[in-house]
C-alpha positions as CSV (number, residue, x, y, z in Angstrom):
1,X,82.5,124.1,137.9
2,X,80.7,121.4,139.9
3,X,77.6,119.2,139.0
4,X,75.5,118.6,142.3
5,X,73.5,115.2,141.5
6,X,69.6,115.9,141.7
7,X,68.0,113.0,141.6
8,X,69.1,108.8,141.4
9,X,67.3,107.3,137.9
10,X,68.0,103.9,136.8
11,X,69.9,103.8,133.8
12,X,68.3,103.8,130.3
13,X,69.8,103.3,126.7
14,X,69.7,106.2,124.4
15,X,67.5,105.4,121.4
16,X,69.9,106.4,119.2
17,X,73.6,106.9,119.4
18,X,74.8,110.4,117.9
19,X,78.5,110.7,117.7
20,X,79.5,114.4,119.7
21,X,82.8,116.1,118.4
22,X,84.0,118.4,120.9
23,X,84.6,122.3,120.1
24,X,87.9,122.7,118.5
25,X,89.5,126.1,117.7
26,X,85.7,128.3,118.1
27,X,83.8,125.7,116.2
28,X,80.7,125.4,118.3
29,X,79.1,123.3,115.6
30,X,78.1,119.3,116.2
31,X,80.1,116.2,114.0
32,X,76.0,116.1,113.2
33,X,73.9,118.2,113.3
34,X,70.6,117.6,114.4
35,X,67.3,117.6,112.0
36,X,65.5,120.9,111.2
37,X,62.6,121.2,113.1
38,X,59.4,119.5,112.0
39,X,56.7,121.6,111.6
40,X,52.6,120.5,111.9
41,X,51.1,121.4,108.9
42,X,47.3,120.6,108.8
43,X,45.6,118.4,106.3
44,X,46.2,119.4,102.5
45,X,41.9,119.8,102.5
46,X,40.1,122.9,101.7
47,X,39.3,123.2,105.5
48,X,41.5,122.6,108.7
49,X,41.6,119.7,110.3
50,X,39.0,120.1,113.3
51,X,37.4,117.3,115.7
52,X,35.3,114.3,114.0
53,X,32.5,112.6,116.3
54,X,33.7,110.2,115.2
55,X,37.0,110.2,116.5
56,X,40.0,112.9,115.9
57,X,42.7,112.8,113.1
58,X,46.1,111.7,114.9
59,X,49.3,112.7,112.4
60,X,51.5,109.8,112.7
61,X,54.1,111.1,110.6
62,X,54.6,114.5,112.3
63,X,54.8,113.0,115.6
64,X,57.0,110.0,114.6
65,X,59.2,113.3,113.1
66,X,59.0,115.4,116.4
67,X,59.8,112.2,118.8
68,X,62.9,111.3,116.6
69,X,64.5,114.8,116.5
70,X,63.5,115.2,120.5
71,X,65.3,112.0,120.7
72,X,68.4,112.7,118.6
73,X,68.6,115.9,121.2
74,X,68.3,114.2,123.9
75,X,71.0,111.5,122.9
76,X,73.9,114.2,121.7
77,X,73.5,115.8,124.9
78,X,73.8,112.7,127.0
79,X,77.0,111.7,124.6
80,X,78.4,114.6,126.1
81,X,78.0,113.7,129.6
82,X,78.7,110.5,129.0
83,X,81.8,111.2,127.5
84,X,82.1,113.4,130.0
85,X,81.8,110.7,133.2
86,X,84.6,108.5,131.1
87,X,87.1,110.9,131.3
88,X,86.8,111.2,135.2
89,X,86.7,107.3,135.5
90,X,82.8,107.4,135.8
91,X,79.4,106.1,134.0
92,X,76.1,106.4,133.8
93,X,75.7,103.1,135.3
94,X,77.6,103.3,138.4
95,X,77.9,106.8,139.5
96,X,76.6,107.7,143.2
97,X,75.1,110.5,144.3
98,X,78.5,111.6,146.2
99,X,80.5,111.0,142.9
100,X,78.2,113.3,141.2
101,X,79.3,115.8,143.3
102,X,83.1,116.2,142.5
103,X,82.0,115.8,138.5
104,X,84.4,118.9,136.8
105,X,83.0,120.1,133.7
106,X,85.1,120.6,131.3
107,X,85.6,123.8,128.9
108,X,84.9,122.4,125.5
109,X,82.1,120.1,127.3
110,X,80.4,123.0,128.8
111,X,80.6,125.6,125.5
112,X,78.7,122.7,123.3
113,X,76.2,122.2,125.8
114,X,75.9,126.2,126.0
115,X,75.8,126.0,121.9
116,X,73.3,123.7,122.6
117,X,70.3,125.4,124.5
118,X,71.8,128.8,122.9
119,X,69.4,131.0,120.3
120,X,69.8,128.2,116.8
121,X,70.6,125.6,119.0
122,X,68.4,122.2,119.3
123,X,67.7,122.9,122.8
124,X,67.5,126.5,122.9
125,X,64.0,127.4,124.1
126,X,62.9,128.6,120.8
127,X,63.6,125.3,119.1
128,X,61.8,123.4,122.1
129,X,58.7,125.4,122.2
130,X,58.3,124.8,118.7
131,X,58.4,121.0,119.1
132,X,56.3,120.8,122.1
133,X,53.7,123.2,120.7
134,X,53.9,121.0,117.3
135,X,53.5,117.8,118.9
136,X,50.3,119.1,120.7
137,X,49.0,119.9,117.7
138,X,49.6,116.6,116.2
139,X,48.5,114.5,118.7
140,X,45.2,115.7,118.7
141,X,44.9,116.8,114.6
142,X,45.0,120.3,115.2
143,X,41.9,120.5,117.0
144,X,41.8,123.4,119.1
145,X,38.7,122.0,121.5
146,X,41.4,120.0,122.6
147,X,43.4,122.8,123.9
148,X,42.9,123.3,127.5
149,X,43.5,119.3,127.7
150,X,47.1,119.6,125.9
151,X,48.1,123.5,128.0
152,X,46.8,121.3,131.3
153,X,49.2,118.1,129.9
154,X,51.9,120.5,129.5
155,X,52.2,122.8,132.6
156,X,51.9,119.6,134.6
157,X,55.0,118.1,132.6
158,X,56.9,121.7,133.8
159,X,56.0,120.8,137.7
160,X,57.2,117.8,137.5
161,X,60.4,118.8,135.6
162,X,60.7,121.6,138.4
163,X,60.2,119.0,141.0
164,X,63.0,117.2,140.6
165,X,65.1,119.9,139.8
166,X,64.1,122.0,143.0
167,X,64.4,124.5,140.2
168,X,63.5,125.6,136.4
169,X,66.7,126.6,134.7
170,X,66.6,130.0,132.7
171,X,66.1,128.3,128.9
172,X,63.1,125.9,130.6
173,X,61.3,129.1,132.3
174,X,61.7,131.0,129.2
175,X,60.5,127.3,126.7
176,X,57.5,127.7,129.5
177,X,57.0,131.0,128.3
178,X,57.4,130.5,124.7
179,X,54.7,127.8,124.6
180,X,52.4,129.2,126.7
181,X,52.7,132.1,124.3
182,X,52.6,130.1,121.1
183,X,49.3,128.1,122.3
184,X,47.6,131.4,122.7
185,X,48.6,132.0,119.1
186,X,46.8,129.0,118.1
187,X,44.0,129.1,120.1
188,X,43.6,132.7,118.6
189,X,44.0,131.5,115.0
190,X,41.1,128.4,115.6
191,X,38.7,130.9,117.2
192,X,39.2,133.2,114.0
193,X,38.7,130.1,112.0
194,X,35.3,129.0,114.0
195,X,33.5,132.5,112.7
């Protein structure tokens, strides 16, 4: 299998450096695995949290959470292509656009990405909906006024995702989908609470 090189970006650091143990004998499971999903849970208070005049209640926590495990994702996945570029006398740092091209994937690489974005995995669509649909609700307290704002912030971040890849891949159309839905969900549940 080849990788066709999308798009040149300059080279940045992972945050955080998570050791990848490739598949051994069926084991499709990580050296670490990566932190259960944080979930937004509203203030403790009798009442949910819901826009203040006199400003809106940001959770800290929860999105310091939600950017960490995103993060820890994002690095185990680029570990594997990293490791990935090494073995075929490549980097990050140096590749060119025509080397990307004769890039061979390699069996064990390409069965932990596929654990990866598979139903359970960190980056299956599922998992990615949740934290993108959390995060929104973090960011802005739970307040559902803010809604439109975060679905608008959202579909934008997919167009610009699909820009630059030309195309969605199946597990991003389907995270689209999955958040889309789950925002409903919550709109639904603040307009019940409203009455």
């Amino acid at each position: 299998m080849k990788v066709a090189r999308v798009d040149q970006r300059p080279y940045v650091e992972p945050v955080k450096s998570i050791k990848s143990k490739h598949i051994e004998k069926g084991n499709t499971k990580s050296e670490k695995p990566v932190e259960e999903a944080v979930k937004y849970e509203p203030s403790k208070d009798d009442k949910p949290v819901t826009y203040q005049k006199t400003g809106h209640v940001y959770d800290h926590e929860a999105v310091a959470k939600l950017k960490r495990q995103s993060e820890e994702a994002y690095a185990h996945l680029r570990g594997l292509i990293e490791k990935l570029l090494l073995k075929q006398g490549h980097s990050l740092k140096t590749i060119t656009s025509e080397e990307w091209a004769g890039i061979q994937i390699d069996e064990p690489t390409r069965l932990e990405a596929q654990s990866m974005i598979a139903p359970g995995g960190p980056l299956s669509a599922e998992a990615v909906s949740d934290r993108i649909v959390d995060f929104a609700k973090a960011i802005s307290g739970g307040d559902v006024e803010k809604l439109d704002k975060l679905r608008d912030a959202i579909e934008e971040g997919f167009k610009q995702a699909e820009s630059i890849l030309g195309q969605l891949p199946e597990v991003s159309k389907e995270t689209y989908r999955l958040v889309m839905e789950k925002l409903d969900k919550w709109s639904k549940e603040g307009k019940s609470l409203e009455k």
